[in-house]
ZADO-1210 file (C-alpha; in nm, 4 decimals, padded with zeros to 6 digits):
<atoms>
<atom x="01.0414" y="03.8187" z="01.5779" code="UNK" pos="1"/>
<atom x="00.8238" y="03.9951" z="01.3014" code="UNK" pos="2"/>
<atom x="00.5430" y="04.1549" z="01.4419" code="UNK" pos="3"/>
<atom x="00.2442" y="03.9558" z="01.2664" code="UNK" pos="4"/>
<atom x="-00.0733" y="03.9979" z="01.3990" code="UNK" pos="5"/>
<atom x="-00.3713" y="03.7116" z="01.4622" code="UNK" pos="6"/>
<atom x="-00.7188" y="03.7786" z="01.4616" code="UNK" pos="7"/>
<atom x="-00.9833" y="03.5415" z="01.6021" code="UNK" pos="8"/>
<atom x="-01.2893" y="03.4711" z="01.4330" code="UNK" pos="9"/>
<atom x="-01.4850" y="03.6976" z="01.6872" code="UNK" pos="10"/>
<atom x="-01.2313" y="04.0080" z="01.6518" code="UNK" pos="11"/>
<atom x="-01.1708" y="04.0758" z="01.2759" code="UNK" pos="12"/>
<atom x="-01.2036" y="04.4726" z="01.3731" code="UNK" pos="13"/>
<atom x="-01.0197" y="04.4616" z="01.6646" code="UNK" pos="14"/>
<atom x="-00.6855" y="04.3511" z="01.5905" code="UNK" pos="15"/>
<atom x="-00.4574" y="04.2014" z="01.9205" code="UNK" pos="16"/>
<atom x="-00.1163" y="04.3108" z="01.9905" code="UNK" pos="17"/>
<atom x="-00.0059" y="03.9420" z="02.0084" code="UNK" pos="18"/>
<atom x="00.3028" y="03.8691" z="01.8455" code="UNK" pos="19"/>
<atom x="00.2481" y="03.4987" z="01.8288" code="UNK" pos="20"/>
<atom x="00.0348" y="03.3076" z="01.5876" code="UNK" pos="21"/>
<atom x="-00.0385" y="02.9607" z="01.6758" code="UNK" pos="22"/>
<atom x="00.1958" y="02.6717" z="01.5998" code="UNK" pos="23"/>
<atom x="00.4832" y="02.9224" z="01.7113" code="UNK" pos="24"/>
<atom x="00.7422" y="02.7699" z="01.9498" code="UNK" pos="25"/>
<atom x="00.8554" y="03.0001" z="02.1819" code="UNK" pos="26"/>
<atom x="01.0010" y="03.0416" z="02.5011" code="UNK" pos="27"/>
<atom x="00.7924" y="03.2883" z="02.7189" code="UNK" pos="28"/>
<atom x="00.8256" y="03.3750" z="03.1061" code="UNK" pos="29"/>
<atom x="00.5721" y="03.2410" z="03.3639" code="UNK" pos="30"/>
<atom x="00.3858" y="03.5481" z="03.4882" code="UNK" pos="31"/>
<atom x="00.1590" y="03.4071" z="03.7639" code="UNK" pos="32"/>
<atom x="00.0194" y="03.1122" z="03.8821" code="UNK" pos="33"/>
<atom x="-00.3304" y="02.9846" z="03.9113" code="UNK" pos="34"/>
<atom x="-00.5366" y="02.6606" z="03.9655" code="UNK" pos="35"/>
<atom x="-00.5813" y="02.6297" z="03.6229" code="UNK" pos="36"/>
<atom x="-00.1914" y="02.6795" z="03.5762" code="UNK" pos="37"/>
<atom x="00.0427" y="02.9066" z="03.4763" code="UNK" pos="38"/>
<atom x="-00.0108" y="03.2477" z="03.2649" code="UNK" pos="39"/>
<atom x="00.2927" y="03.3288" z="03.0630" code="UNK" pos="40"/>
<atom x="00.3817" y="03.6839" z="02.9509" code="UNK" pos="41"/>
<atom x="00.2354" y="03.7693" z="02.5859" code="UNK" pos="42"/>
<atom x="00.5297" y="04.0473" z="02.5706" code="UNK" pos="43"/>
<atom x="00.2006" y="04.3230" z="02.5101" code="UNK" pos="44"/>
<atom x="00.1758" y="04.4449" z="02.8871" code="UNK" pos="45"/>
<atom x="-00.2087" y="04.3943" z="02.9192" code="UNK" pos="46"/>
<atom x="-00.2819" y="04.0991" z="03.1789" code="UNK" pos="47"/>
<atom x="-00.5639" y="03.9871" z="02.9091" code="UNK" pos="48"/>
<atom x="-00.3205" y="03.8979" z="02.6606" code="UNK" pos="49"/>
<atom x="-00.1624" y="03.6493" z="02.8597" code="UNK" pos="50"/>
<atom x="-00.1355" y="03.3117" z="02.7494" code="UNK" pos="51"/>
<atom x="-00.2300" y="02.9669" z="02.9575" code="UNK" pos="52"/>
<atom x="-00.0450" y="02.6632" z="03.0253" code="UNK" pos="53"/>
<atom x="-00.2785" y="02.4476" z="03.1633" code="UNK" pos="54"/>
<atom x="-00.1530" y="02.2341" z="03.4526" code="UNK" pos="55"/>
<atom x="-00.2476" y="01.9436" z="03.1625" code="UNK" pos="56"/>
<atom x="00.0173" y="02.0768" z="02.9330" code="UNK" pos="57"/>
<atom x="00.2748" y="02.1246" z="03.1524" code="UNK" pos="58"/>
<atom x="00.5346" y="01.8037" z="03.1418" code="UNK" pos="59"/>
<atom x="00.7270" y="01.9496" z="03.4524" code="UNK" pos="60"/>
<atom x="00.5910" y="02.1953" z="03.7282" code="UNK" pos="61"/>
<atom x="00.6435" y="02.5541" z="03.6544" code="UNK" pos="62"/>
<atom x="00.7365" y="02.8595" z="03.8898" code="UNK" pos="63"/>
<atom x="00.7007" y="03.2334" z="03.8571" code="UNK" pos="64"/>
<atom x="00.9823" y="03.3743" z="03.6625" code="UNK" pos="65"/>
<atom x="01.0961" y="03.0700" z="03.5184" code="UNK" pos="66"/>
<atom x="01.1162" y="03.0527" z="03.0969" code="UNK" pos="67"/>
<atom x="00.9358" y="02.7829" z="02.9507" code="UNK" pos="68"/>
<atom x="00.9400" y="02.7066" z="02.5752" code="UNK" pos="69"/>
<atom x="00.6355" y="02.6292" z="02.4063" code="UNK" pos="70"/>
<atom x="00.3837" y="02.5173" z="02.1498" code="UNK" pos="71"/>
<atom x="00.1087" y="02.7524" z="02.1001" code="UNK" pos="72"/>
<atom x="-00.2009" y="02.6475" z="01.9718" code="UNK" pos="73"/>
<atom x="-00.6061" y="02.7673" z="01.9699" code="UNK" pos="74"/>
<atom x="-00.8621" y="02.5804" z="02.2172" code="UNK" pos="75"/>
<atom x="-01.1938" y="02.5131" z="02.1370" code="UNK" pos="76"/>
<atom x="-01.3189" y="02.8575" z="02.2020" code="UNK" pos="77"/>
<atom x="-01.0366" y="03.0104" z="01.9558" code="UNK" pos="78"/>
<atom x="-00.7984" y="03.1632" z="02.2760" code="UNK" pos="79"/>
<atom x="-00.4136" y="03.0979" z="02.2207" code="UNK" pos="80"/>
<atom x="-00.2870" y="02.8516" z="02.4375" code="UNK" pos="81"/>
<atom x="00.0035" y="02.7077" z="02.5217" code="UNK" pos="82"/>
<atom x="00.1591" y="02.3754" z="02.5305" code="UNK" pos="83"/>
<atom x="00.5402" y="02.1938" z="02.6797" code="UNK" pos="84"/>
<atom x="00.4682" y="01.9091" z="02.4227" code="UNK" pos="85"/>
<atom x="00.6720" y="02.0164" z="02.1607" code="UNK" pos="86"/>
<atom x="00.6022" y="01.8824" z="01.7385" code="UNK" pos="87"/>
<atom x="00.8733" y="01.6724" z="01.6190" code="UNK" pos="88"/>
<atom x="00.8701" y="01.8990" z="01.3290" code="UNK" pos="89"/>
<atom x="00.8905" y="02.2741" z="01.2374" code="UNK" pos="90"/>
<atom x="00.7728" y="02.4702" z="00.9574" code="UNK" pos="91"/>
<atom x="00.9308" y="02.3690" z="00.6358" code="UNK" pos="92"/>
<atom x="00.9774" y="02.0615" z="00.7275" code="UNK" pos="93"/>
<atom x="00.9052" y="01.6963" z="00.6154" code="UNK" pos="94"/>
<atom x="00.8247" y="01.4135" z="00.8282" code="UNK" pos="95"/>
<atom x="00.6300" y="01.0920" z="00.7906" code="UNK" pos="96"/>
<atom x="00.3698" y="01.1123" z="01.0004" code="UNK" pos="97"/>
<atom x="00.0040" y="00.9400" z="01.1286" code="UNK" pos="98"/>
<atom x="-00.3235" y="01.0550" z="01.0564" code="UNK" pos="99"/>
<atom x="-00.4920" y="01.1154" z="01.3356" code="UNK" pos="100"/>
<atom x="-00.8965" y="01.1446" z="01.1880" code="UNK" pos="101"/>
<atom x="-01.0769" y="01.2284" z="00.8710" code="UNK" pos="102"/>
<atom x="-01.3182" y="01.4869" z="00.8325" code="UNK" pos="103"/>
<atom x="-01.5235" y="01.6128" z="00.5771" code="UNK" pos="104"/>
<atom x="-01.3461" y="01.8932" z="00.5625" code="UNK" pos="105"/>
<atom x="-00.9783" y="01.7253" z="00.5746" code="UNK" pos="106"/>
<atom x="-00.7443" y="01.5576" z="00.8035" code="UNK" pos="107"/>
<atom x="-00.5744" y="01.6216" z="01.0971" code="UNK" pos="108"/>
<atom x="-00.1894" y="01.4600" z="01.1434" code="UNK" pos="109"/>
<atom x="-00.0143" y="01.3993" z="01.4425" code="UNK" pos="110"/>
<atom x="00.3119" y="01.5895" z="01.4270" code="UNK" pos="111"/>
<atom x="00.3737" y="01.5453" z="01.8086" code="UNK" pos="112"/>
<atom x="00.2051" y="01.8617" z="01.9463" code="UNK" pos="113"/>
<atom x="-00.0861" y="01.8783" z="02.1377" code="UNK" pos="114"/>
<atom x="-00.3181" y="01.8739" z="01.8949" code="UNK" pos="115"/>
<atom x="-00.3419" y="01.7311" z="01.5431" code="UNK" pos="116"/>
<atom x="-00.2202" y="01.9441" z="01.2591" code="UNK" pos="117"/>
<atom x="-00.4839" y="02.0140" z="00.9779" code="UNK" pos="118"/>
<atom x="-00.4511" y="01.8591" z="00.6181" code="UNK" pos="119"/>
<atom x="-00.6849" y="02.0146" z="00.3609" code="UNK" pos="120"/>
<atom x="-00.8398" y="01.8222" z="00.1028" code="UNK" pos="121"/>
<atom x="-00.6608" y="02.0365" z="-00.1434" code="UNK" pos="122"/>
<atom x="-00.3394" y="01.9344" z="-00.0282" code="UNK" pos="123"/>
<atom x="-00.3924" y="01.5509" z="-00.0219" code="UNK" pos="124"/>
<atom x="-00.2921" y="01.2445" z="-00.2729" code="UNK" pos="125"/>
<atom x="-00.5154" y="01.0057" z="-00.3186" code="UNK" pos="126"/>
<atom x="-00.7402" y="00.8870" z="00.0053" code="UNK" pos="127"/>
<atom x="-00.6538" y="00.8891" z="00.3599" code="UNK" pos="128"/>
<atom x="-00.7560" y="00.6364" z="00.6716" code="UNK" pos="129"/>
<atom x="-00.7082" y="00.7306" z="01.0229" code="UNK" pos="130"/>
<atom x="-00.3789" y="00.5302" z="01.1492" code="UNK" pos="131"/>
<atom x="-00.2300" y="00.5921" z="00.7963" code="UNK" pos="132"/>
<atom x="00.1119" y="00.7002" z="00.7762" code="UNK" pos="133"/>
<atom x="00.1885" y="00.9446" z="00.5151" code="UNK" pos="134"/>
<atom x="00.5042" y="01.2160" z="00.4174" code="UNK" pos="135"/>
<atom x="00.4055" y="01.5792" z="00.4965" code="UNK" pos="136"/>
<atom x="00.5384" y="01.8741" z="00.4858" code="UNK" pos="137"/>
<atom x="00.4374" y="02.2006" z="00.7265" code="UNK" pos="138"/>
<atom x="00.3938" y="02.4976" z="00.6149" code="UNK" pos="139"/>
<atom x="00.1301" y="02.7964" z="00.7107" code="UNK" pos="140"/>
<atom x="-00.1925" y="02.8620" z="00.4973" code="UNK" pos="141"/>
<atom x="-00.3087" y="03.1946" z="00.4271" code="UNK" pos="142"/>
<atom x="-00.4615" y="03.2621" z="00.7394" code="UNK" pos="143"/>
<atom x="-00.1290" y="03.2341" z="00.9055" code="UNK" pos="144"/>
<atom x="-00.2210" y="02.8909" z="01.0764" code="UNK" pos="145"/>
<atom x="-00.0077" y="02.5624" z="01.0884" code="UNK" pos="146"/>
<atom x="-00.0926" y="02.3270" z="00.8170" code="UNK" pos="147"/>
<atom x="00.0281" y="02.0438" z="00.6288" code="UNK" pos="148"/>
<atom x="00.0651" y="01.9012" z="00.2812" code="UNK" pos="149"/>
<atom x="00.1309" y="01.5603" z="00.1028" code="UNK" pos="150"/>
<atom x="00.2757" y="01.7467" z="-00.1836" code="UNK" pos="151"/>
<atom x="00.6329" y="01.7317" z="-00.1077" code="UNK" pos="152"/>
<atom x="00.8408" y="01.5816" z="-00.3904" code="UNK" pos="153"/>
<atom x="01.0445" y="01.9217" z="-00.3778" code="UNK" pos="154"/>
<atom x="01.1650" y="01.8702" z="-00.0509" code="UNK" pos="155"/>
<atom x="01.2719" y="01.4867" z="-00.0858" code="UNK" pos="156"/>
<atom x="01.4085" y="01.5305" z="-00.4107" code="UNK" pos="157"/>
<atom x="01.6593" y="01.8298" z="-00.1876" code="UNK" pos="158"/>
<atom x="01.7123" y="01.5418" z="00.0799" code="UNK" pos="159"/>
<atom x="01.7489" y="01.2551" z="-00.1179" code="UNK" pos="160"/>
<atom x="02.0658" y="01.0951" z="-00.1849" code="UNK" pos="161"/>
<atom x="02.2303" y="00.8604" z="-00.4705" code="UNK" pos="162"/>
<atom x="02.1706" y="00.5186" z="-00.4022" code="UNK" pos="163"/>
<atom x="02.5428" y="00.3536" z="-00.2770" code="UNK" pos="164"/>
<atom x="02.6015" y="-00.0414" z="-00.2498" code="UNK" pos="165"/>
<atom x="02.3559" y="-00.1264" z="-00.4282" code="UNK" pos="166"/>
<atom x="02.3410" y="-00.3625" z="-00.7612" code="UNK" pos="167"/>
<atom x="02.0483" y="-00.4671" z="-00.9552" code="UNK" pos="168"/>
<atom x="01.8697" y="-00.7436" z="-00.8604" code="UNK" pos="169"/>
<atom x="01.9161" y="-00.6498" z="-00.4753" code="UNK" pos="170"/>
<atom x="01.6010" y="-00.6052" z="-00.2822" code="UNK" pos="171"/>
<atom x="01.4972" y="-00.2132" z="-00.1801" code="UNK" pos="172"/>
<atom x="01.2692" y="-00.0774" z="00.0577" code="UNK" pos="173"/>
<atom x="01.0795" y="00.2226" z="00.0726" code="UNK" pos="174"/>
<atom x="00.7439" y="00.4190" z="00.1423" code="UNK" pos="175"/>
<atom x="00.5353" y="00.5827" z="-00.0969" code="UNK" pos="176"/>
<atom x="00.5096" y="00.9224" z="-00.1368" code="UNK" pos="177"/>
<atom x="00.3837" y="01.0444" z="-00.4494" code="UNK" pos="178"/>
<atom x="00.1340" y="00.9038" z="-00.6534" code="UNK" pos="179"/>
<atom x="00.1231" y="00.9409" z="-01.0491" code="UNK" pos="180"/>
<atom x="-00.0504" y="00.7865" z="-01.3642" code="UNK" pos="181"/>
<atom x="00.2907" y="00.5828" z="-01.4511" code="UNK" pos="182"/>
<atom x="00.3296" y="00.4410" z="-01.0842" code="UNK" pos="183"/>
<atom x="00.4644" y="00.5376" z="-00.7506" code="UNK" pos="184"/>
<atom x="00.7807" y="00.6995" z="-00.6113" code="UNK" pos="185"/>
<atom x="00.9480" y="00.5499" z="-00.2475" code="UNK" pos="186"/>
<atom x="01.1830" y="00.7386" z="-00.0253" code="UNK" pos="187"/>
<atom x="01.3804" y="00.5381" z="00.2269" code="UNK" pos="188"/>
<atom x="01.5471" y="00.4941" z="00.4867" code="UNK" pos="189"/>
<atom x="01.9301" y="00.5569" z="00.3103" code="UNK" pos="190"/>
<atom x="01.7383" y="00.8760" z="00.1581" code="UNK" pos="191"/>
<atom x="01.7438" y="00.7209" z="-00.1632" code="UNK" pos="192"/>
<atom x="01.4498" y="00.7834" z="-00.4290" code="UNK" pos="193"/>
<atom x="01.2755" y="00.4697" z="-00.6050" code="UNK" pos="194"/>
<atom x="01.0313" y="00.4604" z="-00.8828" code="UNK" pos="195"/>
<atom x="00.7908" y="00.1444" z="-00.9182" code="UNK" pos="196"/>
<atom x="00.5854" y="00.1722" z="-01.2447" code="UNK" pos="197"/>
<atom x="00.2448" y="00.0527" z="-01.2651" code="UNK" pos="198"/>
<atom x="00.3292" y="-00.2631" z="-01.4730" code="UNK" pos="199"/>
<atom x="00.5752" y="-00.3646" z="-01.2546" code="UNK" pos="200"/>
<atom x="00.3511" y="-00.3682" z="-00.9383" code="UNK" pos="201"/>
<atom x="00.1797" y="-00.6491" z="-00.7907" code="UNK" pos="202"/>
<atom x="-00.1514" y="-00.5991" z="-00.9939" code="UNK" pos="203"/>
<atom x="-00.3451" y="-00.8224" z="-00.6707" code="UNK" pos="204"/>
<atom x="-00.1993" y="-00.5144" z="-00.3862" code="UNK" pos="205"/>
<atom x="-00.3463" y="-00.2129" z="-00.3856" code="UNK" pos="206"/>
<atom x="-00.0781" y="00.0835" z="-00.3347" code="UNK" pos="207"/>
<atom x="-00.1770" y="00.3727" z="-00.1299" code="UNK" pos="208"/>
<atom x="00.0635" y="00.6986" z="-00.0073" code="UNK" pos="209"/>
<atom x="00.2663" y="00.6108" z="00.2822" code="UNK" pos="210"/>
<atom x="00.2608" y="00.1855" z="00.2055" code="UNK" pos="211"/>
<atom x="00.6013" y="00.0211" z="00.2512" code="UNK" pos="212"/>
<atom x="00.7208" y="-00.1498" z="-00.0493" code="UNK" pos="213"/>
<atom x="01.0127" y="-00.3824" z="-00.1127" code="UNK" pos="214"/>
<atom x="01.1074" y="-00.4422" z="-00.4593" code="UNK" pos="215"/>
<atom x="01.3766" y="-00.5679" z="-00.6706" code="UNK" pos="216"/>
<atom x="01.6112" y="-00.2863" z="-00.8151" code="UNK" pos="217"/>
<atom x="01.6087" y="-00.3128" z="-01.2196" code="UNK" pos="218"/>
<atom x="01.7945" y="-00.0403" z="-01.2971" code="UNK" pos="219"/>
<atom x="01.9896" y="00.2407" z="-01.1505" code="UNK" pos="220"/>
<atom x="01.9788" y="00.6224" z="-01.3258" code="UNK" pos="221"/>
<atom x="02.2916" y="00.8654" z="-01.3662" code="UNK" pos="222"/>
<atom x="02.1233" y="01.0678" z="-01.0413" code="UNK" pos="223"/>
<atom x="02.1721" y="00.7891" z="-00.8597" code="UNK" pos="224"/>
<atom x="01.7748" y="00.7000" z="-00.8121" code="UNK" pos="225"/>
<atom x="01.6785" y="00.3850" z="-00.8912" code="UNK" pos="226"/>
<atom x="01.3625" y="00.1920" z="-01.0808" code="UNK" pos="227"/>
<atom x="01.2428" y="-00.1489" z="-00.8729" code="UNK" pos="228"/>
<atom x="00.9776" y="-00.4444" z="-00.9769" code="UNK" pos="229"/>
<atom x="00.7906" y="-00.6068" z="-00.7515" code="UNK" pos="230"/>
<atom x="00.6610" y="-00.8714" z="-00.9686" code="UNK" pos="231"/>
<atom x="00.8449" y="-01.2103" z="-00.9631" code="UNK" pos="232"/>
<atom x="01.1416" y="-01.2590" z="-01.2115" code="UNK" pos="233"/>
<atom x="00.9964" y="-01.4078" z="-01.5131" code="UNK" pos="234"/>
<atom x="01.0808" y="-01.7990" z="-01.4321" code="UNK" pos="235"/>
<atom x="00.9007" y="-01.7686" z="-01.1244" code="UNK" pos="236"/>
<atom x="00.6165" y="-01.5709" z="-01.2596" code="UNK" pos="237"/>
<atom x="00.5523" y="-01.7674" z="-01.5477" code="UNK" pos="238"/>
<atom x="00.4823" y="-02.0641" z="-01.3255" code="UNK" pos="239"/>
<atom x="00.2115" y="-01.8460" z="-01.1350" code="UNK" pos="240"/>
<atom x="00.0722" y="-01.7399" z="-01.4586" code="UNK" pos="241"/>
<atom x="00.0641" y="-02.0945" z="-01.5995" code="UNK" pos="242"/>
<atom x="-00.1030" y="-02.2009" z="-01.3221" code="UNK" pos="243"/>
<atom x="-00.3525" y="-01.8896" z="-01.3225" code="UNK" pos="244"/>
<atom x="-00.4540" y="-02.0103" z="-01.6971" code="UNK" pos="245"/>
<atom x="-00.5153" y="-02.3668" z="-01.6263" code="UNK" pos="246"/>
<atom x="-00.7524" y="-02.3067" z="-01.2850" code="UNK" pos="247"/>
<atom x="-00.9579" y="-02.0168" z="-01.5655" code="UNK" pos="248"/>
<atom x="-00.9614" y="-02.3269" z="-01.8312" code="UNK" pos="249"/>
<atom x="-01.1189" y="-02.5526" z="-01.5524" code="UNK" pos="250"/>
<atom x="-01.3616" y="-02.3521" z="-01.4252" code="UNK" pos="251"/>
<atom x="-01.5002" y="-02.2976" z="-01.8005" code="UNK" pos="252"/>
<atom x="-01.5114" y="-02.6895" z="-01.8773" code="UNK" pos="253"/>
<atom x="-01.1733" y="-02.6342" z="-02.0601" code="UNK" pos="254"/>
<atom x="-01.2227" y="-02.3690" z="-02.3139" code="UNK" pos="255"/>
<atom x="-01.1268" y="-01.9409" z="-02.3003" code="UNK" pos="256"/>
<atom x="-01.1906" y="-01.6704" z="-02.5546" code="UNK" pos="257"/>
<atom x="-00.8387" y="-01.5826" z="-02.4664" code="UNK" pos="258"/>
<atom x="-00.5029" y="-01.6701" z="-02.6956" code="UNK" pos="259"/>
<atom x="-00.2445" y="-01.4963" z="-02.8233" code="UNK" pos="260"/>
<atom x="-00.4539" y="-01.2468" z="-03.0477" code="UNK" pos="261"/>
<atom x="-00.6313" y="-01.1346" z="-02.7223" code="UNK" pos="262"/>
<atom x="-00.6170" y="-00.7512" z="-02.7152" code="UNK" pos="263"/>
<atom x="-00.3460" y="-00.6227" z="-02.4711" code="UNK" pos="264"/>
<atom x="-00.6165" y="-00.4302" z="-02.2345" code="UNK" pos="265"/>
<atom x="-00.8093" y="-00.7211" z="-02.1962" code="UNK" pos="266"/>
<atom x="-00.5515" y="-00.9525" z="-02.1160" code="UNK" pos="267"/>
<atom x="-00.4278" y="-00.6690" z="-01.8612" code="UNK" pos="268"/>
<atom x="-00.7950" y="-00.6654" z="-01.7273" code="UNK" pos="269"/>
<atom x="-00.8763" y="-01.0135" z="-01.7077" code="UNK" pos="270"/>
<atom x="-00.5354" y="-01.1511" z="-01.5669" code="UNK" pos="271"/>
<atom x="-00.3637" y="-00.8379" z="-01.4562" code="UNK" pos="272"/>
<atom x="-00.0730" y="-00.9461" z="-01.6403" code="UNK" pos="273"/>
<atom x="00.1295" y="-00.7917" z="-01.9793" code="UNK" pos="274"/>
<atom x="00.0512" y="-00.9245" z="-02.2674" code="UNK" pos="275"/>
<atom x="00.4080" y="-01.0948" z="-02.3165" code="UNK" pos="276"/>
<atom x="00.3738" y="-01.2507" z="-01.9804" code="UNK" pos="277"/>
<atom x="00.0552" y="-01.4194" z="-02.0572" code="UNK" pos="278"/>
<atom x="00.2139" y="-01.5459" z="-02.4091" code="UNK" pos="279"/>
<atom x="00.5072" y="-01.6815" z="-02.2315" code="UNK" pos="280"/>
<atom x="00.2848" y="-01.9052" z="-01.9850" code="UNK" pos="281"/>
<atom x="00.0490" y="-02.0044" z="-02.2581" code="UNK" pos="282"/>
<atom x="00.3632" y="-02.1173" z="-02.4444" code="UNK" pos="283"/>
<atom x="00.5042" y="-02.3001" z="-02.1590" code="UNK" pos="284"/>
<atom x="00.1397" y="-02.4981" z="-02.1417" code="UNK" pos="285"/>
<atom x="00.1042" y="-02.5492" z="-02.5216" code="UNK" pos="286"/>
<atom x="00.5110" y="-02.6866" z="-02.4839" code="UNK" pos="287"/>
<atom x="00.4109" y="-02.9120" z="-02.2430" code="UNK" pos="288"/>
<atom x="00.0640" y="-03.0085" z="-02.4617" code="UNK" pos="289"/>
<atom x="-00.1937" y="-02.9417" z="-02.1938" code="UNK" pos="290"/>
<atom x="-00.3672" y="-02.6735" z="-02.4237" code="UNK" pos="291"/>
<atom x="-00.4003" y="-02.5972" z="-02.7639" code="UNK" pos="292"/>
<atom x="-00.5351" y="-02.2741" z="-03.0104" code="UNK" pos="293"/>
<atom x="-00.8295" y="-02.3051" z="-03.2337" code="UNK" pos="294"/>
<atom x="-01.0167" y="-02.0525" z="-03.3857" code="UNK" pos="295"/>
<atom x="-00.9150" y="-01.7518" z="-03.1134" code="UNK" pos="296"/>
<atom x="-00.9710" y="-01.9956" z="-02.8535" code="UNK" pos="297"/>
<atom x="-00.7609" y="-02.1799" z="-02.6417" code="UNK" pos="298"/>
<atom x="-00.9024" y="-02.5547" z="-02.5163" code="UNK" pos="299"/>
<atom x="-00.7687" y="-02.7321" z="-02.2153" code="UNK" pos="300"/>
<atom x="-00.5930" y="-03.0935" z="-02.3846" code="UNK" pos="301"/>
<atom x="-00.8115" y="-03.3890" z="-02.2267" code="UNK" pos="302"/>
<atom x="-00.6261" y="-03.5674" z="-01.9110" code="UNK" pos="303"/>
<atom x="-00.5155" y="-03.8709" z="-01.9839" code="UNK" pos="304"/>
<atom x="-00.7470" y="-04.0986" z="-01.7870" code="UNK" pos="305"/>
<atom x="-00.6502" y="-04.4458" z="-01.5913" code="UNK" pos="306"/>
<atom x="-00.7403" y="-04.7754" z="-01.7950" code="UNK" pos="307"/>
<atom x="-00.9574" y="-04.9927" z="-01.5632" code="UNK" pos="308"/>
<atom x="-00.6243" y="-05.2125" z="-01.5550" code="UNK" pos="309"/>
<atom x="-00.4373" y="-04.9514" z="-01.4174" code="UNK" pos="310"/>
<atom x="-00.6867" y="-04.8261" z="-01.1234" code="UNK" pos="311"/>
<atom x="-00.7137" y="-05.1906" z="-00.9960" code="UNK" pos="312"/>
<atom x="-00.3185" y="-05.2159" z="-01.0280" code="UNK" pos="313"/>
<atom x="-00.2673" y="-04.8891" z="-00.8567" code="UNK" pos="314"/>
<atom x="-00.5594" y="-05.0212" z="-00.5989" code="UNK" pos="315"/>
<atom x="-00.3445" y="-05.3595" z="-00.5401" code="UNK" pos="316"/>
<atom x="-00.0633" y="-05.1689" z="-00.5133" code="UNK" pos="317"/>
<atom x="-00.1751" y="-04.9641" z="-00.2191" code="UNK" pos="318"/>
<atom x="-00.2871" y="-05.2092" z="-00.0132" code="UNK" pos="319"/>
</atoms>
């Protein structure tokens, strides 16, 4: 093992013959025993040096001589300890993983060890919520401590795979792991790569890093990633749209400063639709003559109402 050194925050002139940094997983001999637990050998032949195992941290009992392997972290007052719960993941490494807590300082992710791994700010895509699950990566900042990162389109892009089986139109599912001003990009569970662009999103969910989506592939690339939709297909979503016009129309006693030479943004804004989708519903209503244009403005056709004829009929009729 290279011969690194770690200094605590108390002994910056006084460098330790230590080996081991923490969030090394090593397998080190049980020295001696203790009510506290078991002191395993540092490898520097001074007695101070040796490193704990709590009686906490131990998942089986331990005996003198026997060769334990593990995790080696720092306690609250900075000492190297050490730990039989092992991470799930090693440096390098990408996992999808919970967030333990939010500081202001960062996050901390659990990664299996004992303790929660530290996410900077710096290294972090978009916000985080404790319980979130989000793709890391670990690595080692420049201190030499464990750390971990959201930014690790590198690494999946290595892993991923081209999608197999699949045909457009077939449904996909995948978590999000990258964030970017045209939309989001999903790894999943085949290790294939998705991309979801912003306009074809569900514009009433709000996507966040780690969120399971489950779209509808629209096209597959030569590298064997794919593009998906989430919106409905545009039968279906016309009908929601449609109806999304008519319900605005009633609540302003029939009448919108919104028709076909609306501005694209604030069609997007107001109906968080394109600006072909919301000419294709008001064409289906104007088809069926429930509205009409005038002037920039389209007006809600009056409802044909019952003669008094007809309500008595329909009244006779229902008893």
């Amino acid at each position: 093992m290279e011969n690194k050194r770690y200094h605590t925050s108390g002994e910056a002139e006084a460098a330790s013959a230590v080996a081991y940094r923490p969030g090394d997983v090593v397998k080190l001999k049980v020295l001696r025993l203790s009510e506290a637990g078991a002191f395993l050998d540092a490898g520097t032949g001074n007695t101070s040096d040796d490193i704990l195992l709590h009686k906490l941290q131990q998942s089986t009992p331990v005996q003198v001589g026997d060769e334990v392997e593990v995790y080696l972290y720092l306690d609250p007052r900075r000492r190297l300890t050490a730990s039989m719960k092992l991470p799930g993941m090693r440096e390098g490494q990408v996992a999808y993983a919970k967030v333990l807590h939010v500081t202001r300082d960062g996050g901390f992710v659990d990664i299996g060890a004992e303790r929660g791994v530290f996410l900077p700010y710096t290294e972090m895509i978009g916000k985080i919520h404790p319980a979130q699950k989000i793709w890391i990566k670990l690595y080692r900042d420049k201190s030499g401590r464990p750390a971990v990162s959201m930014r690790v389109d590198k690494e999946l892009a290595k892993a991923a795979k081209p999608v197999e089986g699949k045909k457009i139109g077939e449904a996909l599912t995948g978590t999000i792991y990258n964030i970017t001003r045209e939309g989001f990009f999903l790894f999943t569970a085949e290790r294939n790569i998705a991309f979801l662009h912003r306009s074809e999103a569900d514009p009433k969910r709000y996507l966040n890093c780690g969120d399971e989506v489950t779209g509808r592939i629209t096209f597959i690339r030569e590298d064997g990633h794919v593009d998906i939709s989430t919106r409905k297909q545009k039968e279906y979503a016309m009908e929601d749209d449609s109806r999304a016009i008519l319900e605005l129309l009633r609540s302003r006693k029939g009448r919108m400063p919104y028709s076909d030479d609306t501005p694209v943004e604030i069609i997007k804004a107001k109906f968080g639709i394109s600006k072909a989708a919301f000419k294709r519903a008001l064409g289906r209503l104007m088809k069926e003559g429930k509205v009409y244009q005038e002037s920039g403005w389209t007006i809600l056709q009056e409802e044909p109402q019952d003669s008094p004829e007809d309500e008595a009929k329909d009244r006779f009729l229902s008893k």
